[in-house]
C-alpha positions in Angstrom: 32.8 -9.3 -15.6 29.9 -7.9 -13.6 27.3 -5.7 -14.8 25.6 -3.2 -12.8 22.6 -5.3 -12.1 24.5 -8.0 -10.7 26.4 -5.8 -8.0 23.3 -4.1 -7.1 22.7 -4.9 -3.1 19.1 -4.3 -3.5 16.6 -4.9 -6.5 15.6 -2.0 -8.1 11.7 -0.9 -9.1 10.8 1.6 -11.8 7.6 3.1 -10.6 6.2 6.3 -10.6 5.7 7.0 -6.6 4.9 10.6 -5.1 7.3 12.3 -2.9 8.7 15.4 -1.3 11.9 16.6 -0.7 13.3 19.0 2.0 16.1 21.8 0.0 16.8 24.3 2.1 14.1 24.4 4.8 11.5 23.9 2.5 9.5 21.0 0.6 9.1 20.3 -2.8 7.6 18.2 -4.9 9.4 15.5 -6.7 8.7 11.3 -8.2 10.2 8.9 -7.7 11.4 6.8 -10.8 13.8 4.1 -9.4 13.7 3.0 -6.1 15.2 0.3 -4.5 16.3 -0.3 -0.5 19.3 1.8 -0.7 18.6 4.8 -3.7 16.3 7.0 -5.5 16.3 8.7 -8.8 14.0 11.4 -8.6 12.1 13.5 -11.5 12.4 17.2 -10.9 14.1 20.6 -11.8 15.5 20.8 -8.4 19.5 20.5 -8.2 21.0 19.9 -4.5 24.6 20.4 -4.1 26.2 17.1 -4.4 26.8 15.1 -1.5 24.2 17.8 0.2 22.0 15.4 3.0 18.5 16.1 2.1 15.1 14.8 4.0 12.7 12.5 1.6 8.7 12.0 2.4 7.7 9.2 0.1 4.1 8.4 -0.3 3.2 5.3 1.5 6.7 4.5 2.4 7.8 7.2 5.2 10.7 9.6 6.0 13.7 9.2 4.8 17.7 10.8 5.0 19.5 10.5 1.5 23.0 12.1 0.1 22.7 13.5 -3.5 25.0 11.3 -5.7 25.0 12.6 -9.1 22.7 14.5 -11.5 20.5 13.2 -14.0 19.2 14.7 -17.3 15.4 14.7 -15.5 16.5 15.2 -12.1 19.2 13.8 -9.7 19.7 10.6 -7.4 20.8 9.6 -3.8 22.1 7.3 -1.9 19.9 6.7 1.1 21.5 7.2 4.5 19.9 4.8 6.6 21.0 1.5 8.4 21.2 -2.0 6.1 18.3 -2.9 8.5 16.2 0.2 7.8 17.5 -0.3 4.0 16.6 -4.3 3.8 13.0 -3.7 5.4 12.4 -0.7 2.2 13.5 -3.2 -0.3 11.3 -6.1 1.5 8.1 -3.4 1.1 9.4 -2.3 -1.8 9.1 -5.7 -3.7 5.6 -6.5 -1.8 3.9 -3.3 -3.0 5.2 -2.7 -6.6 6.0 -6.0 -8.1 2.2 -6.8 -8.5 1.4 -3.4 -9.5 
């Protein structure tokens, strides 16, 4: 039997990153926890209706589209909505920039 790591399609990085996130025409602030080429888990008080499309700013990394998958005790998480191209080149900077770090 699998475990979760193992059907993961991308690595995953726990790191404290900056970000901001567009909820009803407006920006907040938010960090990210986990990240990895295809989700985020982000820290905040903020709760988007689920499956709600929401715009993402993460420092250093760029713009990004995500759906709001499920709530967490510290915040909530999404599934980024972006091409396995656009997701593969996130987890490639991703592992350059935070596995030193």
């Amino acid at each position: 039997m699998e475990n979760s790591t193992e059907r993961r399609q991308f690595p995953r990085y726990r790191h404290d990153l900056k970000a901001l996130i567009n909820l009803d025409e407006t920006w907040d602030t938010a960090e990210c926890r986990d990240i990895s080429g295809c989700g985020i888990r982000f820290i905040t008080t903020q709760r988007p209706n689920l499956n709600k499309t929401i715009q993402i700013h993460i420092d250093n990394l760029g713009r990004f589209e995500g759906i709001v998958l499920r709530y967490v005790e510290d915040g909530f998480v999404v599934h980024l909505n972006a091409s396995t191209f656009i997701m593969q080149q996130l987890a490639d900077q991703l592992a350059c920039e935070l596995v030193d770090k």
